[in-house]
C-alpha positions in Angstrom: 0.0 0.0 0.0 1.4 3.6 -0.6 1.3 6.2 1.1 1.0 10.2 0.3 2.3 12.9 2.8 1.2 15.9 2.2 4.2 18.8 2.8 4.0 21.7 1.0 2.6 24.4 3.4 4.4 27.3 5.0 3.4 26.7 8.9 3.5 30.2 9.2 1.0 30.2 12.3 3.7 28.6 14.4 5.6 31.6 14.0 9.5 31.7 15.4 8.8 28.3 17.1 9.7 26.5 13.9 12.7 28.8 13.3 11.2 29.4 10.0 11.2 25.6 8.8 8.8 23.6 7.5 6.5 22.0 10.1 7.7 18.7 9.1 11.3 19.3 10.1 10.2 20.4 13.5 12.1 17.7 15.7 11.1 15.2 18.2 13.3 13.2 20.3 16.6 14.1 17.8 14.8 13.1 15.2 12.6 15.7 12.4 8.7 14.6 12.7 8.5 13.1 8.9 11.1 10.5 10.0 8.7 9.7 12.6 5.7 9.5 10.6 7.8 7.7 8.0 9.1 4.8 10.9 5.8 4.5 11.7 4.6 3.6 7.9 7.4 1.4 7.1 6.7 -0.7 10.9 3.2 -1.8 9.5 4.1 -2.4 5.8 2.8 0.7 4.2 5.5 2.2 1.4 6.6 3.4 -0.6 5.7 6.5 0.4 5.6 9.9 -1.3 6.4 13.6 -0.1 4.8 16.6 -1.5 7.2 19.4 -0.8 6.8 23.1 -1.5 8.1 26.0 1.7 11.7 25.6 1.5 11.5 22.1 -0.6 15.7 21.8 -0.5 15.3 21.4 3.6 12.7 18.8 3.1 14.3 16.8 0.7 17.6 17.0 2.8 15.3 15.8 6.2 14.2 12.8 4.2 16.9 11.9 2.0 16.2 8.3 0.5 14.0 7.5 3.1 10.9 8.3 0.7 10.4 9.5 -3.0 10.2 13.2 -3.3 7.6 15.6 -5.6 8.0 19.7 -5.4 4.7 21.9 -5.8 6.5 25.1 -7.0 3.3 27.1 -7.0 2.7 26.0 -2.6 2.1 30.1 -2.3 -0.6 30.4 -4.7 -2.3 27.2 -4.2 -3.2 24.9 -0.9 -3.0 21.3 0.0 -6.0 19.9 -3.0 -3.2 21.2 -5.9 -0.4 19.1 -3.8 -2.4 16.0 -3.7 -3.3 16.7 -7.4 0.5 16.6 -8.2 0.7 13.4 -7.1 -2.8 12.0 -9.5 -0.1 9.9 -11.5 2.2 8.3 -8.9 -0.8 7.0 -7.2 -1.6 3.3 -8.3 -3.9 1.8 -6.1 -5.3 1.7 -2.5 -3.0 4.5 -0.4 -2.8 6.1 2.7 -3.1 10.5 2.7 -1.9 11.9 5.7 -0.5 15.5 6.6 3.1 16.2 7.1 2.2 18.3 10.5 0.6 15.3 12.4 2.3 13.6 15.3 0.2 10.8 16.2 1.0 7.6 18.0 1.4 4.3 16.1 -1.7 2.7 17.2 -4.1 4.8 15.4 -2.6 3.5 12.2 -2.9 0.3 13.0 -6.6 0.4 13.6 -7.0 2.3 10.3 -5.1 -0.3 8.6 -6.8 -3.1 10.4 -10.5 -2.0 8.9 -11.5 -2.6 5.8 -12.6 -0.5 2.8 -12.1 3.9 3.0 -11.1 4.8 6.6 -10.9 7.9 8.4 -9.1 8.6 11.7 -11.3 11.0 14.1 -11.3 12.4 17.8 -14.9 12.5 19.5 -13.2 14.8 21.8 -12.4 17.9 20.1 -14.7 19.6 17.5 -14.7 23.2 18.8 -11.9 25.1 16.8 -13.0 27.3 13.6 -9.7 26.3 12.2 -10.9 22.2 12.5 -11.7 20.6 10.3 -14.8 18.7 11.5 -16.4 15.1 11.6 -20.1 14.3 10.5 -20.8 10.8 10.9 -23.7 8.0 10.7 -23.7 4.6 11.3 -20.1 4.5 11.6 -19.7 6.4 8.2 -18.9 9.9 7.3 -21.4 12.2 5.8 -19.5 15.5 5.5 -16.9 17.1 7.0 -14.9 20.6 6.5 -14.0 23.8 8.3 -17.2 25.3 7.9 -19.4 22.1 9.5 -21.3 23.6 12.0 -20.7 22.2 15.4 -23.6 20.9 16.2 -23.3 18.8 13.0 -20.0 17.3 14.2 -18.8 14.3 15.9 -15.4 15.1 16.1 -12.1 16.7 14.4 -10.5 15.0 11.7 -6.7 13.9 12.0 -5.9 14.5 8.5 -5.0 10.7 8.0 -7.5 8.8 5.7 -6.7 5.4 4.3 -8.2 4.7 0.7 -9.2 1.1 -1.1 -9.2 0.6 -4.9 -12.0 2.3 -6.0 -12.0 5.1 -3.1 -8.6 6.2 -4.6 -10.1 6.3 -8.2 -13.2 8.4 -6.5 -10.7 11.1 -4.6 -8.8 11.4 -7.3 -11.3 11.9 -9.9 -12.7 14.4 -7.7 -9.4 16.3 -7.2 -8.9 16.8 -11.0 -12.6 17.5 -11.3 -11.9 20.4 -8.4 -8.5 21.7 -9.8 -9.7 22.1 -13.1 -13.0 24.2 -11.8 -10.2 26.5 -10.5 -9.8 25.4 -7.4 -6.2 25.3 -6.9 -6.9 27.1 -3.2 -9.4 24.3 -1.7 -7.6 21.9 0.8 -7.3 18.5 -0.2 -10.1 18.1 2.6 -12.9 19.5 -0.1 -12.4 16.3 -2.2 -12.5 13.9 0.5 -16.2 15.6 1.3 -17.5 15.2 -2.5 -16.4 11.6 -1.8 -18.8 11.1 1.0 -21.5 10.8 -1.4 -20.3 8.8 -3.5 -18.3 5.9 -1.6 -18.2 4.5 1.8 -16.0 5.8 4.1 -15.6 4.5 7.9 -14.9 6.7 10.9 -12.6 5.5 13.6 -12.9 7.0 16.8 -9.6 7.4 18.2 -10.2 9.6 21.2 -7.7 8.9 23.8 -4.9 7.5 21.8 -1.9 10.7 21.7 -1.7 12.9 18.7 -1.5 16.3 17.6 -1.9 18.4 14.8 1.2 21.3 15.2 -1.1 25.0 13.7 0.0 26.9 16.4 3.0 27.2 19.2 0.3 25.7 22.0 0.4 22.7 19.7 4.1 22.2 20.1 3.9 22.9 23.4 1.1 19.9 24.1 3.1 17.9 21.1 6.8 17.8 23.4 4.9 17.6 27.1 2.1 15.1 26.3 2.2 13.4 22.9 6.2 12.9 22.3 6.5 11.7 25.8 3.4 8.7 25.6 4.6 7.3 22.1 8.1 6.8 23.9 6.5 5.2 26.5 4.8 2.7 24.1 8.3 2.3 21.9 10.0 1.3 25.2 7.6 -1.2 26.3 7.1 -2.7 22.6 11.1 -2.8 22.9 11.2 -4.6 26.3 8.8 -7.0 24.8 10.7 -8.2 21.9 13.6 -8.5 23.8 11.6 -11.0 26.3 10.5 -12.4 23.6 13.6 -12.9 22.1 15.2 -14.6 24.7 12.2 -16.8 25.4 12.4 -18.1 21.8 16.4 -18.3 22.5 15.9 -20.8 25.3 13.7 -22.6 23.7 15.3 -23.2 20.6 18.4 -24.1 22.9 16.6 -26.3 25.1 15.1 -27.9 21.6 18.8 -28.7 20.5 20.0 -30.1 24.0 16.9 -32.2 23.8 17.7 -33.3 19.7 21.3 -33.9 20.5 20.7 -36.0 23.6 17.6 -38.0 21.8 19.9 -39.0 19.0 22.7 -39.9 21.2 20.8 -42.4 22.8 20.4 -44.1 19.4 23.8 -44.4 19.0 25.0 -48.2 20.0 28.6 -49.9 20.2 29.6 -51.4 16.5 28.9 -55.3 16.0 30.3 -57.4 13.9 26.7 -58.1 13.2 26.0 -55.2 11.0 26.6 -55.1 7.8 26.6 -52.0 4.7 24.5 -51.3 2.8 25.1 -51.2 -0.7 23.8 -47.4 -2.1 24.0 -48.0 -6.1 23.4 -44.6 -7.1 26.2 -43.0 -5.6 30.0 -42.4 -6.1 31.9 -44.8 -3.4 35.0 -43.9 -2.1 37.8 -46.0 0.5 38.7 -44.6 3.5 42.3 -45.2 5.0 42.1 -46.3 8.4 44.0 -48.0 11.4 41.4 -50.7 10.2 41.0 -52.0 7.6 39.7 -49.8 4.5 36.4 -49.1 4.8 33.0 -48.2 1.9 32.2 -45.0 2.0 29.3 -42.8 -0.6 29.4 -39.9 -1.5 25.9 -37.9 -0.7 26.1 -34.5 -3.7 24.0 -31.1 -2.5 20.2 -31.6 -3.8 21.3 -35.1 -5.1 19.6 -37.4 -2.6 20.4 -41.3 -3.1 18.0 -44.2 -2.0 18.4 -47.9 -1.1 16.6 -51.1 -0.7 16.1 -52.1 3.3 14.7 -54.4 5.6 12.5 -54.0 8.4 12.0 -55.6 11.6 15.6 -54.7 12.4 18.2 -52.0 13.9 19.4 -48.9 10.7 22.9 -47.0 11.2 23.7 -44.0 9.3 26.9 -42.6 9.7 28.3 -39.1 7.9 31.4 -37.1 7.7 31.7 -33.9 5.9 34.6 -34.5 3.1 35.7 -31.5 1.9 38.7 -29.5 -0.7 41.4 -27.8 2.0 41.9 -27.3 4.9 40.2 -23.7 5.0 37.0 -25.3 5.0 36.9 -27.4 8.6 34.8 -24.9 9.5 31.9 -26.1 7.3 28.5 -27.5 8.9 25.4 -29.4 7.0 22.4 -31.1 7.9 21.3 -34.8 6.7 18.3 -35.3 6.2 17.0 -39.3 6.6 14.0 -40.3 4.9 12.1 -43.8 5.2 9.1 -44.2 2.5 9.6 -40.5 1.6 8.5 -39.4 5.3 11.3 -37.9 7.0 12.9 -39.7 9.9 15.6 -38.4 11.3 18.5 -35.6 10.5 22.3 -35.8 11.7 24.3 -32.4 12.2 27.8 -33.4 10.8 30.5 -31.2 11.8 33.6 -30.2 9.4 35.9 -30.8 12.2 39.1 -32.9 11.4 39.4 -36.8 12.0 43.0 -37.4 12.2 42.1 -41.0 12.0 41.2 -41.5 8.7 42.1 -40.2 5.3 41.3 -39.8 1.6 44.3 -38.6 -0.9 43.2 -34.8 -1.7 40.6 -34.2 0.6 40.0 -33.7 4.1 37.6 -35.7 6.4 35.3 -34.6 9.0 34.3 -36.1 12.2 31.9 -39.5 12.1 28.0 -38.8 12.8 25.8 -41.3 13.3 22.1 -42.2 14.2 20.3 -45.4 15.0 17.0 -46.4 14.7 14.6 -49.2 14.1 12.3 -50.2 11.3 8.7 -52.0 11.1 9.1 -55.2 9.5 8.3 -55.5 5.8 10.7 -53.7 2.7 11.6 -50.1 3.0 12.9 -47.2 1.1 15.8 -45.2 2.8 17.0 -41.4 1.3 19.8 -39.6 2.1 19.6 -35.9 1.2 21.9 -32.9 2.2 19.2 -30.6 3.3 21.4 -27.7 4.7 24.2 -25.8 6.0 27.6 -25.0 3.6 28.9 -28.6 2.4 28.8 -29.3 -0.9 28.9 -33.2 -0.6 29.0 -35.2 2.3 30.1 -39.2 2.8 27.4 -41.9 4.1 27.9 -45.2 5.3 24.6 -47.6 6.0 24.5 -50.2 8.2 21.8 -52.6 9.3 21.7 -55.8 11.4 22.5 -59.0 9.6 
């Protein structure tokens, strides 16, 4: 979903609280208020994201860099916010989100406008007073006008100035924009579409009363935005932090208590060898002799994404013993996973480690540590498969041994 960030006015009602920038630059904890509006979009999947500039366009673009794509209304004195969002009629592809660049608001009111369906529009029950407001009718849940001039006894609250569009409400504010701009009414605010959309498409209030945010027209609006707002969406930043952290670490000690639990489960599979067992031939593979105190053992080689069956009985005890093989020396630190399939249901997978085995060699390569895993079979015929599933071996060498 896109968004549009409307950010071309002057802010001159702030006066030297602004220090003459754009409202957008206006910083909050370090950081210029678009960055914040912009973290919040990206944290709940909406992007890209475009900003329509205009006052002092160069400091904009600098405060946003490549965080967002970038569109200049050159004519921001002689026109209002309706000519900005017109600007930005052909970037627009589909459902989008239109918010005002002078809106600190906390994260949780975008999440419930995202989490609705449809055409979506963020207002506060509490506050519908102002002349300079722009003001909430709604019925049924949906809104039937809204605008500076609504009376107040018409209104159910203030509007945010962050509306979420579907499909076909994007193809309705749009059309009405161009309809608008066209008429000659490059001065309207972008608010004056939205209102001849009411009409004509269904568009859901959400109350948001309650959750922090404020719209920065005037210096008693920066004063509320630093003492109250800033302040409560730190709060809710620290304690989302503190939860992902415990949650973090639960998933940590789980996964670790998982592996203690795989590693001692397969170890107690692992029995003493018997001259009882005997190999199992693997046709399909390259075989390979191992040097050896003993004597000269069968070895296969298993290739990357080249799994190898073979033939087996049931009713008896399976071995399956690996050992990475690998090139040079540079490579003992390499680590795969085995994966052992009976009747094409996985059974069991072996972690085989690149470390050295002094104890046996191959001419030109280097051998890893033996792996190995036991288990039993039902009685009647079986397929086994031996597949290199994961990790950063190339080929790894299988032996398969099963009571005689």
């Amino acid at each position: 979903m896109q968004a549009v960030i409307l950010a071309g006015g002057v802010g001159s009602r702030l006066g030297n609280h602004s220090n003459g920038l754009p409202k957008c630059v206006v910083e909050f904890g370090g950081r210029p208020l678009i960055h914040h509006q912009l973290r919040t979009l990206a944290d709940n999947g909406v992007g890209p994201v475009l900003i329509v500039a205009g006052y002092q366009a160069a400091a904009v673009r600098a405060a946003i860099g490549s965080r967002a794509e970038y569109l200049v209304n050159d004519r921001y004195e002689e026109t209002n916010s309706l000519y900005s969002f017109w600007l930005a009629r052909d970037w627009i592809k589909g459902p989008f989100v239109l918010l005002n660049c002078d809106l600190l608001f906390h994260p949780d009111i975008l999440i419930r406008i995202l989490g609705k369906e449809g055409n979506v529009l963020a207002y506060d029950s509490t506050a519908s007073n102002g002349l300079e407001q722009t003001k909430v009718a709604i019925r049924k849940n949906r809104v039937v006008d809204l605008g500076k001039d609504l009376p107040v006894t018409s209104a159910r609250g203030e509007s945010l100035g962050l509306i979420k569009f579907d499909a076909e409400g994007a193809r309705a504010v749009l059309a009405q924009a161009d309809e608008l701009i066209k008429g000659g009414n490059e001065k309207s605010w972008v608010t004056e579409a939205v209102r001849f959309c009411c009409s004509q498409i269904p568009i859901i209030g959400v109350n948001v009363a309650g959750s922090p945010w404020v719209e920065l027209d005037y210096p008693h609006d920066l004063e509320e935005a630093r003492k109250e707002v800033w302040p409560e969406i730190c709060k809710s930043r620290s304690r989302k932090l503190a939860r992902w952290i415990r949650i973090r670490w639960a998933a940590f000690c789980v996964l670790a208590m998982a592996l203690v639990c795989a590693g001692w489960f397969a170890n107690s599979y692992v029995g003493p060898a018997s001259l009882d067992w005997v190999t199992v031939n693997l046709p399909a593979a390259e075989k390979v002799m191992l040097n050896a105190a003993n004597p000269p053992r069968k070895w296969w080689i298993v290739k990357r994404d080249q799994p190898v069956t073979a033939e087996v009985d049931g009713g008896r005890s399976l071995r399956v013993e690996t050992r990475t093989i690998q090139a040079s020396q540079d490579q003992i630190s390499a680590k795969c996973v085995c994966e052992i399939a009976v009747d094409n249901k996985p059974s069991q997978w072996v972690i085989v480690s690149g470390t050295p085995d002094p104890t046996v060699t191959l001419p030109g390569f280097v051998i890893g540590e033996r792996a190995r895993v036991q288990f039993g079979l039902p009685p009647g015929p079986h397929v086994l498969r031996l597949a290199t599933i994961a990790g950063t071996c190339d080929r790894v060498l299988v032996r398969v041994w099963q009571v005689d």
